[in-house]
TIVO-2410 file (N, C-alpha, C; in nm, 3 decimals):
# residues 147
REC num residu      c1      c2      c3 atome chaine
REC   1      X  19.593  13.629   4.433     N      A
REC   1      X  19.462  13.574   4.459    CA      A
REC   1      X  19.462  13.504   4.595     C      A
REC   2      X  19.573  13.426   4.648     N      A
REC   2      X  19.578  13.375   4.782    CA      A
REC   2      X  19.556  13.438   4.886     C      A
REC   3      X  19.618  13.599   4.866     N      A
REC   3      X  19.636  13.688   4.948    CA      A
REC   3      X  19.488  13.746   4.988     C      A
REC   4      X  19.418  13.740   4.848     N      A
REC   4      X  19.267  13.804   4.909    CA      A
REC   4      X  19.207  13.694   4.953     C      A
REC   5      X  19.248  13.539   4.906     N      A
REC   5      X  19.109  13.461   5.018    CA      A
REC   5      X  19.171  13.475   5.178     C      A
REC   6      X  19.335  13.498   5.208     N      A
REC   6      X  19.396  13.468   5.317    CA      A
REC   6      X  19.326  13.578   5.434     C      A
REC   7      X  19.311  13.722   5.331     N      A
REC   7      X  19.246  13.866   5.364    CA      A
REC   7      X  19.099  13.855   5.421     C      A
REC   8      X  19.011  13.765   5.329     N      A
REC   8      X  18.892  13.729   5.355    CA      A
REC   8      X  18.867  13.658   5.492     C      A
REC   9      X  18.927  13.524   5.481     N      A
REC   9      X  18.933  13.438   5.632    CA      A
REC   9      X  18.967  13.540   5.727     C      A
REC  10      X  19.069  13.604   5.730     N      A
REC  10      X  19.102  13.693   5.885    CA      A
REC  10      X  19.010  13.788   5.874     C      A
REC  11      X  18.918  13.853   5.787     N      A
REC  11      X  18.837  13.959   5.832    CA      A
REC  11      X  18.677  13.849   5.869     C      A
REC  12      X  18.661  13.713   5.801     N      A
REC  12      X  18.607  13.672   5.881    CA      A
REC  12      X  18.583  13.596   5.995     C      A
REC  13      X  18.735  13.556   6.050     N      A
REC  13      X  18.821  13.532   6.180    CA      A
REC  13      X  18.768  13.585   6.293     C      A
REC  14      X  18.759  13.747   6.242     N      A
REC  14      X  18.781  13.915   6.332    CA      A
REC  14      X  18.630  13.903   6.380     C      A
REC  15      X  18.571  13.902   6.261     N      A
REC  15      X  18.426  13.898   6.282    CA      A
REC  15      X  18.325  13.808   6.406     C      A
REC  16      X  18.388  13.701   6.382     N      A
REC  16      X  18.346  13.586   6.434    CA      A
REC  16      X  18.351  13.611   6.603     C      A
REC  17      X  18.512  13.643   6.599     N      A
REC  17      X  18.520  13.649   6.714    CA      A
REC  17      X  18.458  13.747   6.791     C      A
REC  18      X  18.425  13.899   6.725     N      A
REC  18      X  18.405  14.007   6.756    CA      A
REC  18      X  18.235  13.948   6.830     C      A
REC  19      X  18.185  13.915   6.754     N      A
REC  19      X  18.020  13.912   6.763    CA      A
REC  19      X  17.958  13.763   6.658     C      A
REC  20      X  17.952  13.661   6.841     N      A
REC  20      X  17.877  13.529   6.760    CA      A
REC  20      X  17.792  13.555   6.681     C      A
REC  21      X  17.656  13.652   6.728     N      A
REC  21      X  17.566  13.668   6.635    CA      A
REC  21      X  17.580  13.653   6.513     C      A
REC  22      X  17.685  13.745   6.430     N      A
REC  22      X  17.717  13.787   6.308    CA      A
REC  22      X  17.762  13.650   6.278     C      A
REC  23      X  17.832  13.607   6.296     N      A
REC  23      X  17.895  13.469   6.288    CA      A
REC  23      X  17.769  13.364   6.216     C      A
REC  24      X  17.658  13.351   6.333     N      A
REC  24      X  17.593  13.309   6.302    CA      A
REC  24      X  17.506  13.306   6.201     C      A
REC  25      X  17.483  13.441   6.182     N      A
REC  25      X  17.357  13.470   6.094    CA      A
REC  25      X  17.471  13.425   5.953     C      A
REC  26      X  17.597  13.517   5.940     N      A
REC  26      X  17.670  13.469   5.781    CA      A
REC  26      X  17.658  13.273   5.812     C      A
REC  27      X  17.657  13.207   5.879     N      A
REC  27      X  17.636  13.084   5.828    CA      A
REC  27      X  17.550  13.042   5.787     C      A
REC  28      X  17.425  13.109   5.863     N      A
REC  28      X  17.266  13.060   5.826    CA      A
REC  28      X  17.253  13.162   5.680     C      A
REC  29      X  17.283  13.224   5.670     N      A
REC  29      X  17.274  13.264   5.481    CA      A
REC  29      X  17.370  13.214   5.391     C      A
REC  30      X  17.474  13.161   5.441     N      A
REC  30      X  17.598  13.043   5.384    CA      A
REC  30      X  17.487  12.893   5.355     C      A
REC  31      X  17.464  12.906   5.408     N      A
REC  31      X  17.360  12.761   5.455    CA      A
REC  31      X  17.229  12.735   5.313     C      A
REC  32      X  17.169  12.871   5.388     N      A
REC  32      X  17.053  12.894   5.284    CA      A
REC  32      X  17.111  12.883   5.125     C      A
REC  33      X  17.211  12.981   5.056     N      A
REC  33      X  17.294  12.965   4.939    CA      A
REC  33      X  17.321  12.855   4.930     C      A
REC  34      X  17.363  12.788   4.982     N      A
REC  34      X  17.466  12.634   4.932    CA      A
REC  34      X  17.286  12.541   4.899     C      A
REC  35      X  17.189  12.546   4.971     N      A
REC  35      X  17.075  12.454   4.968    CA      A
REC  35      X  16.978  12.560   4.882     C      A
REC  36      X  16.930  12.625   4.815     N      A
REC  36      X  16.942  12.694   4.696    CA      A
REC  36      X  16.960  12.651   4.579     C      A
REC  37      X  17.106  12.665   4.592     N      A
REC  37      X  17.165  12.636   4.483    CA      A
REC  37      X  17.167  12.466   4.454     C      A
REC  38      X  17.141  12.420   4.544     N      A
REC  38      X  17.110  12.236   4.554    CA      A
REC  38      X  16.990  12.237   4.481     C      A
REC  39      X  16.883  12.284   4.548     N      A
REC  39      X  16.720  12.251   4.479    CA      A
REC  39      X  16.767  12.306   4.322     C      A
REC  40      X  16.787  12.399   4.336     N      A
REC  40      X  16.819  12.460   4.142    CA      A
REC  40      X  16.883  12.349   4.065     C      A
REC  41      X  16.959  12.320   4.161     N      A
REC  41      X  17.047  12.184   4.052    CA      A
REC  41      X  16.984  12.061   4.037     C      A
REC  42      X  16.879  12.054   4.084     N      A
REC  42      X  16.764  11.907   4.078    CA      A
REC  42      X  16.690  11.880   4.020     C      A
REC  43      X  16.718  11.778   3.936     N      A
REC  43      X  16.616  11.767   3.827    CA      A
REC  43      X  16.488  11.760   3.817     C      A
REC  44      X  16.410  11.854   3.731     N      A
REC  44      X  16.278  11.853   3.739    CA      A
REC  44      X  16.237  11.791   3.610     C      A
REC  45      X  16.138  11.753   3.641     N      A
REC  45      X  16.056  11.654   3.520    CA      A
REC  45      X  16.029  11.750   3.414     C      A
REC  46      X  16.070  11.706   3.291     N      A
REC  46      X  16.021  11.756   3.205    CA      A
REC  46      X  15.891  11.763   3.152     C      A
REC  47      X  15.873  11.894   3.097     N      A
REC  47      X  15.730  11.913   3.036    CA      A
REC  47      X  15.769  11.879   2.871     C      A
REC  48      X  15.644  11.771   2.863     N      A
REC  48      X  15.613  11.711   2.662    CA      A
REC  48      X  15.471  11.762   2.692     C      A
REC  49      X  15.511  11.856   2.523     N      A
REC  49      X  15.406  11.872   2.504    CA      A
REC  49      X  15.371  11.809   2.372     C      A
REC  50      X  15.213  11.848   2.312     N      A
REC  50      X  15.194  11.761   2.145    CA      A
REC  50      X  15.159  11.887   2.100     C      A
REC  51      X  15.096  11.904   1.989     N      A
REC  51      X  15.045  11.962   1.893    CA      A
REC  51      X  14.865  11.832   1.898     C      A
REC  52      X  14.736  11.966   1.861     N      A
REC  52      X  14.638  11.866   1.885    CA      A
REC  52      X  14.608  11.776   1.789     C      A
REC  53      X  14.663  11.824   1.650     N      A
REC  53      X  14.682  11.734   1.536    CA      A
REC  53      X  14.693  11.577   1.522     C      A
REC  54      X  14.806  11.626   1.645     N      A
REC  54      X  14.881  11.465   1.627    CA      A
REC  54      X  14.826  11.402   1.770     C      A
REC  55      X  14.716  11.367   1.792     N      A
REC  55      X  14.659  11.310   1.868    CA      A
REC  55      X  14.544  11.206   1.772     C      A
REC  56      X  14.574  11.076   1.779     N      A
REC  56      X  14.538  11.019   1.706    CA      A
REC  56      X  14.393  10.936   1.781     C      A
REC  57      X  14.439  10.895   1.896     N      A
REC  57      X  14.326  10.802   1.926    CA      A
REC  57      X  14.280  10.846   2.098     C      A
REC  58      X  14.179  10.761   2.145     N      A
REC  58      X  14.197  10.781   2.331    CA      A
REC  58      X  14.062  10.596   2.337     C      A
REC  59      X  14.131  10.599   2.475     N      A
REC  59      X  14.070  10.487   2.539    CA      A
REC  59      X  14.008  10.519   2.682     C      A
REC  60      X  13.944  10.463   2.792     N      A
REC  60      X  13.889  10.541   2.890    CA      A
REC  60      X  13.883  10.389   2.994     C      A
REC  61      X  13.966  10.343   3.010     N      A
REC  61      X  13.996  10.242   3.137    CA      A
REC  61      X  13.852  10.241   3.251     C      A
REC  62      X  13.832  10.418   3.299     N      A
REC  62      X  13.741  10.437   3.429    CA      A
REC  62      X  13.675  10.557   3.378     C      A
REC  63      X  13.586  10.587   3.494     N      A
REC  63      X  13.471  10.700   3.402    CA      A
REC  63      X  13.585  10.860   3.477     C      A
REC  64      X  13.705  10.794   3.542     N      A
REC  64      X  13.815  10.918   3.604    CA      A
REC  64      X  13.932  10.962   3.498     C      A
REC  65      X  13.982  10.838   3.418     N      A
REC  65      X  14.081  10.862   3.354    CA      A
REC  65      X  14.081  10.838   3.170     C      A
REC  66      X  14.164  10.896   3.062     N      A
REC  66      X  14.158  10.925   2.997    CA      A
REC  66      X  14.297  10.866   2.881     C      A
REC  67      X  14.308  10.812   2.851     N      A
REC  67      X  14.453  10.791   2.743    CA      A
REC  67      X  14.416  10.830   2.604     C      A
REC  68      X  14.521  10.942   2.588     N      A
REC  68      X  14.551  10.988   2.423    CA      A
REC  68      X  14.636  10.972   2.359     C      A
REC  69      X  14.630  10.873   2.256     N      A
REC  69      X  14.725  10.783   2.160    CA      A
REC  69      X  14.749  10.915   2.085     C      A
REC  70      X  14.934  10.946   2.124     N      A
REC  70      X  14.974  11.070   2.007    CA      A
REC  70      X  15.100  11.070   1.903     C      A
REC  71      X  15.085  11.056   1.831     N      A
REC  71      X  15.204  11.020   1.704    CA      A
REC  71      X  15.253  10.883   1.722     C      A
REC  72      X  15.172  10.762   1.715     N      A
REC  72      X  15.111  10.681   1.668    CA      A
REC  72      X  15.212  10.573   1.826     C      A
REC  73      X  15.289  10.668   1.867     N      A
REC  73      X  15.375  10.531   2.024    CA      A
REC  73      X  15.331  10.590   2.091     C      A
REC  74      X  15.321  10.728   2.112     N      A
REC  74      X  15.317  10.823   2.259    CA      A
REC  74      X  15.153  10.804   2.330     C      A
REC  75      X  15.160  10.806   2.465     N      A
REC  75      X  15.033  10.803   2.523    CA      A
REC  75      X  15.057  10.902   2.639     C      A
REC  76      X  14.925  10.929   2.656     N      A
REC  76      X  14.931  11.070   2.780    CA      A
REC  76      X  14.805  10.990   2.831     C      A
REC  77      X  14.819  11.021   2.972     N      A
REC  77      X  14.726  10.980   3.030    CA      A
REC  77      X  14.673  11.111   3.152     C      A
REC  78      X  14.514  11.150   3.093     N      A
REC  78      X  14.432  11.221   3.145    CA      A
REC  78      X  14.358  11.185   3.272     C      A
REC  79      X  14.390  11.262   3.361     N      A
REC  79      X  14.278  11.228   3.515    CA      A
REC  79      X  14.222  11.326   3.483     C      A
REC  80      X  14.077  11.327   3.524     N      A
REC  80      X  13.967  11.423   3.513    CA      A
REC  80      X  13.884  11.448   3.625     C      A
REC  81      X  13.838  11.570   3.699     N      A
REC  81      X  13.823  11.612   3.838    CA      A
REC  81      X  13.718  11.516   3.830     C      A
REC  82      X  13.572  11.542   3.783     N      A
REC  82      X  13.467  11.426   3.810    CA      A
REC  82      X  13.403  11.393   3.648     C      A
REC  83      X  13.460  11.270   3.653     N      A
REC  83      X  13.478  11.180   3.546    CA      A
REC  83      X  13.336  11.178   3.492     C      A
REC  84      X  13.281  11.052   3.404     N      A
REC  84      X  13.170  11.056   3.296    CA      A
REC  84      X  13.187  10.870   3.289     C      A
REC  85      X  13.049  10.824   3.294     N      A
REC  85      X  13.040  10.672   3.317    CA      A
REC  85      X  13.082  10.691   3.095     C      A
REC  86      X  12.990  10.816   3.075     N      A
REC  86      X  13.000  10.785   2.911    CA      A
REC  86      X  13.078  10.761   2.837     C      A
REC  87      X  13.198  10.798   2.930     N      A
REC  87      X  13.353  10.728   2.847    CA      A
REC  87      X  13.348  10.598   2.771     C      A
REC  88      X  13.314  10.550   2.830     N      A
REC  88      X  13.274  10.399   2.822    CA      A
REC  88      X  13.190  10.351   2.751     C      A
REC  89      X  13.076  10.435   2.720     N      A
REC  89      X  12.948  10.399   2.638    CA      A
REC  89      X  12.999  10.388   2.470     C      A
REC  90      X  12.952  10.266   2.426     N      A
REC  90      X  12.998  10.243   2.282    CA      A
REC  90      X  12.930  10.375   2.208     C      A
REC  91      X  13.011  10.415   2.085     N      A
REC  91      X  12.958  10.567   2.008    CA      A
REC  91      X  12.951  10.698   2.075     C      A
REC  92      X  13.055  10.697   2.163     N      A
REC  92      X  13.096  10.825   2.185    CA      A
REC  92      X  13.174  10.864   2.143     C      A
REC  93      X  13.191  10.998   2.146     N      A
REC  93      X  13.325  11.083   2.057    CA      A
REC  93      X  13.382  11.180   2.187     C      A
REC  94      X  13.545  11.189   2.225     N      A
REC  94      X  13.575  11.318   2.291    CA      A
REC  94      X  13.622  11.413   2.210     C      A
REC  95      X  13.522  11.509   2.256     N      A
REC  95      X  13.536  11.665   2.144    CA      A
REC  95      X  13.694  11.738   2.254     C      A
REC  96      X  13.738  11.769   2.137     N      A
REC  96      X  13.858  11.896   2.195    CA      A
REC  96      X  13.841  12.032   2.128     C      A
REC  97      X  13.849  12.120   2.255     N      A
REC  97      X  13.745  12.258   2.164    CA      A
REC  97      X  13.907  12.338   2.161     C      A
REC  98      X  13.985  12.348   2.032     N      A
REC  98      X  14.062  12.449   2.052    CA      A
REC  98      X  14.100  12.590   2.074     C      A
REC  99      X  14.110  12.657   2.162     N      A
REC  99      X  14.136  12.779   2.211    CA      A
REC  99      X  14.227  12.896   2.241     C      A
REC 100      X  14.303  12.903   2.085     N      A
REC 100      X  14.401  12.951   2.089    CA      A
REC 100      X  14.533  12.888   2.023     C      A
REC 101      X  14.650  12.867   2.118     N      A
REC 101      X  14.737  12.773   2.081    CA      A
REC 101      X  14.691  12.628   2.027     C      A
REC 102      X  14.743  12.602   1.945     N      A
REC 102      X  14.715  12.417   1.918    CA      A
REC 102      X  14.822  12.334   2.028     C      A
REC 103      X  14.884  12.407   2.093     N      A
REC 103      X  15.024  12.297   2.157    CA      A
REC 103      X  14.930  12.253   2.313     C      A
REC 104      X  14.929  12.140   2.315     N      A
REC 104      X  14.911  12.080   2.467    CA      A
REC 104      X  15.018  12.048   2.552     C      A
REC 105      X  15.044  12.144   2.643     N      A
REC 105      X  15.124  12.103   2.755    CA      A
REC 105      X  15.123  12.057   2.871     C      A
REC 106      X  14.969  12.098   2.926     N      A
REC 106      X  14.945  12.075   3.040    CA      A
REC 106      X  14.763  12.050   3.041     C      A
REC 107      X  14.726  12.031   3.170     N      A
REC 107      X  14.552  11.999   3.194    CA      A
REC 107      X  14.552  12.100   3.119     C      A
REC 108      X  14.538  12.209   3.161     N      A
REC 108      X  14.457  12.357   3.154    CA      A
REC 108      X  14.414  12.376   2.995     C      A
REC 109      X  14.524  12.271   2.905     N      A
REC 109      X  14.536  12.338   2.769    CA      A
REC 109      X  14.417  12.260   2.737     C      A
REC 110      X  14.352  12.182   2.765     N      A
REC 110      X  14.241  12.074   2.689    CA      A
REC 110      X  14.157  12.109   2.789     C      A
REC 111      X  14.046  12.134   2.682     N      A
REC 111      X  13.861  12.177   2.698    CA      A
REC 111      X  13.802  12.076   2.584     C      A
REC 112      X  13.762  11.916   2.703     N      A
REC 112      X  13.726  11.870   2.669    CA      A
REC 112      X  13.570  11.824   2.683     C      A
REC 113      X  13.522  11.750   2.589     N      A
REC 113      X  13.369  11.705   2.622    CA      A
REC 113      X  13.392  11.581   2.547     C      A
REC 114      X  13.266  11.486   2.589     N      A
REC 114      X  13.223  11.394   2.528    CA      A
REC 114      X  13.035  11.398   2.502     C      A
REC 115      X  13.068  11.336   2.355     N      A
REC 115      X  12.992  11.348   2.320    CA      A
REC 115      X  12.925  11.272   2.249     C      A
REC 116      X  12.767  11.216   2.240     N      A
REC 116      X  12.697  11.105   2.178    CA      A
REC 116      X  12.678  11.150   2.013     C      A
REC 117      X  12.625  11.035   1.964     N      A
REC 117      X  12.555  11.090   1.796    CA      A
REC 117      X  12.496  11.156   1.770     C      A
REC 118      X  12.429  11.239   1.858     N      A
REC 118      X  12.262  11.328   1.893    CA      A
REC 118      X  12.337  11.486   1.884     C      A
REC 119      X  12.491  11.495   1.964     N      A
REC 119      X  12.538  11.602   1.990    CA      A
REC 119      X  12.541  11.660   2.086     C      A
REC 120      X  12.473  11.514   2.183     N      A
REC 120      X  12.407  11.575   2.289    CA      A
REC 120      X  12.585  11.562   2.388     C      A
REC 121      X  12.609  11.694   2.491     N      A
REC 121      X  12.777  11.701   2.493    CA      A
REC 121      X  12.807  11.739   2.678     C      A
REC 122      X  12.862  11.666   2.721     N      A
REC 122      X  12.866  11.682   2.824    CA      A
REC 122      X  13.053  11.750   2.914     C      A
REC 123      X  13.063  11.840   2.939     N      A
REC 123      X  13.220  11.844   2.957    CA      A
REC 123      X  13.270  11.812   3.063     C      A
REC 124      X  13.410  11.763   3.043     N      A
REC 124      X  13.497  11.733   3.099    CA      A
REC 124      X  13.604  11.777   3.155     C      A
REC 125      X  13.653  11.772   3.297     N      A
REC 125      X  13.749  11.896   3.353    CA      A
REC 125      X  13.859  11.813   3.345     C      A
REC 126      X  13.974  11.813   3.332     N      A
REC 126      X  14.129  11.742   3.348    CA      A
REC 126      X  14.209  11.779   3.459     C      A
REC 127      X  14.242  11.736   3.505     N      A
REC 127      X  14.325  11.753   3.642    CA      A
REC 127      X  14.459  11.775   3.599     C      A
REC 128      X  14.500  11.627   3.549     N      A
REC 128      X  14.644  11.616   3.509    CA      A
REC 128      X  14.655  11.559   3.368     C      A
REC 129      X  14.756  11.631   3.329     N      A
REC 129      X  14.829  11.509   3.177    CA      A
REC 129      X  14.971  11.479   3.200     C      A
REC 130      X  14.979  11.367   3.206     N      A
REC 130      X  15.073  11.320   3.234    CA      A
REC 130      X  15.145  11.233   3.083     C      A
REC 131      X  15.305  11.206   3.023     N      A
REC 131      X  15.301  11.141   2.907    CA      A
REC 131      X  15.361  11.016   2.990     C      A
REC 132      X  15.331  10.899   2.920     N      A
REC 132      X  15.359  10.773   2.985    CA      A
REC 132      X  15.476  10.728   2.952     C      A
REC 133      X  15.572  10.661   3.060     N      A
REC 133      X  15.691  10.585   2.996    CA      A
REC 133      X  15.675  10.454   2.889     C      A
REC 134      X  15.722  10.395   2.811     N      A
REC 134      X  15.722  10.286   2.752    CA      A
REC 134      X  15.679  10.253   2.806     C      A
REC 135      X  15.745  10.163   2.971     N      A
REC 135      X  15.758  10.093   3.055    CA      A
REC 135      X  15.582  10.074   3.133     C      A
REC 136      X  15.544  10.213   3.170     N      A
REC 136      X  15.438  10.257   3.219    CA      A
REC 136      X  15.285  10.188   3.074     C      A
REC 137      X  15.312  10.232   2.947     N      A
REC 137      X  15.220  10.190   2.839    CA      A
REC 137      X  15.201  10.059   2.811     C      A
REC 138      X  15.319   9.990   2.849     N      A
REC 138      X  15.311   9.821   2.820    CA      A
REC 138      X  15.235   9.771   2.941     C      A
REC 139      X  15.222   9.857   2.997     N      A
REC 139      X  15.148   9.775   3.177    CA      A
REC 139      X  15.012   9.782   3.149     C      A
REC 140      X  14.953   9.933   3.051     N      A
REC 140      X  14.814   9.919   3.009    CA      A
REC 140      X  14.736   9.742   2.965     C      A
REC 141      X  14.639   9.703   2.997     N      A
REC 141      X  14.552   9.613   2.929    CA      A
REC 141      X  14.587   9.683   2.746     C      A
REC 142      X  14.561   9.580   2.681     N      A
REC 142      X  14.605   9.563   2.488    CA      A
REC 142      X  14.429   9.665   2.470     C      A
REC 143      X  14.347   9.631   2.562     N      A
REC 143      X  14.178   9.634   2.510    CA      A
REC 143      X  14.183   9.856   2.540     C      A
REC 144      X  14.221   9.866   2.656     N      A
REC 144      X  14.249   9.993   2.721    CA      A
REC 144      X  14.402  10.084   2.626     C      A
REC 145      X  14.454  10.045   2.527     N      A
REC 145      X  14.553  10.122   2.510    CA      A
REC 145      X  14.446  10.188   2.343     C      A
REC 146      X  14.539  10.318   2.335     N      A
REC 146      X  14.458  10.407   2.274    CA      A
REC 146      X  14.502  10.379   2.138     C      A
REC 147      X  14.624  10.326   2.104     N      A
REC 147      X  14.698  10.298   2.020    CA      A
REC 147      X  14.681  10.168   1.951     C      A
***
C-alpha cells in the first residue's frame, strides 16, 4: 500500500512539473472536494414537524405573527406574508383547511384563515414556521403564549 501512495506522489511530482496548468487545475478540484465535503458535514437545522391533531392552542402577539401551542410544551411560531389586525379581535377562530397529509412541516403545509362567528373567513398566507426553543418560549409575554 506504501508503494502505491509513493507511485501516486511521483506520477503527481511528473505532472506538476511537466505542466503548471494541470497542477493547478488538480488543486482547484482538490480544493473544491475538501470544501464540499466541509458544507456536507455542517450541521443543518433540523426540520420538526407535528401532526394537525396535536395542535392545541394559538395566540397572535401582531396582526404578522402567529404561535401554535402543540402537545401541550411545544410552540411554533408562524410569520405570515400580510398579516390580519383580526388576529387580535376577541371571537375569532383560525381555521386550518387540511389538504392531504395531516403532518406539518413547513409554511406551505398550513392553509390557514381566520375566522369570525358569522363565518365570515378571511385567509392567511405563512411565510415561515419556525418551532421555538424553551429558551426562545419563556421570552414570550405569559398573556401572548398559546399554551
Amino acid at each position: 500500500m506504501a508503494a502505491s501512495f509513493l507511485a501516486r506522489d511521483a506520477l503527481l511530482n511528473e505532472v506538476a512539473m511537466s505542466s503548471p496548468r494541470i497542477a493547478l487545475s488538480l488543486a482547484a478540484v482538490a480544493a473544491l472536494l475538501g470544501a464540499g465535503n466541509a458544507a456536507a458535514g455542517a450541521a443543518k437545522p433540523t426540520q420538526s414537524c407535528f401532526f394537525i391533531n396535536q395542535w392545541e392552542g394559538w395566540k397572535s402577539p401582531s396582526p404578522n405573527v402567529i404561535y401554535l401551542g402543540v402537545n401541550m410544551h411545544d410552540v411554533y411560531r408562524v410569520d405570515l406574508s400580510a398579516g390580519s389586525w383580526q388576529l387580535q379581535a376577541p371571537n375569532m377562530h383560525l381555521v386550518s383547511i387540511n389538504r392531504g397529509s395531516s403532518s406539518i412541516c413547513t409554511a406551505l403545509d398550513l392553509d390557514l384563515k381566520i375566522a369570525d362567528s358569522m363565518g365570515f373567513a378571511e385567509p392567511l398566507i405563512a411565510k415561515s414556521l419556525v418551532k421555538l426553543t424553551p429558551e426562545e418560549v419563556a421570552a414570550i409575554p405569559k398573556k401572548d403564549r398559546p399554551n
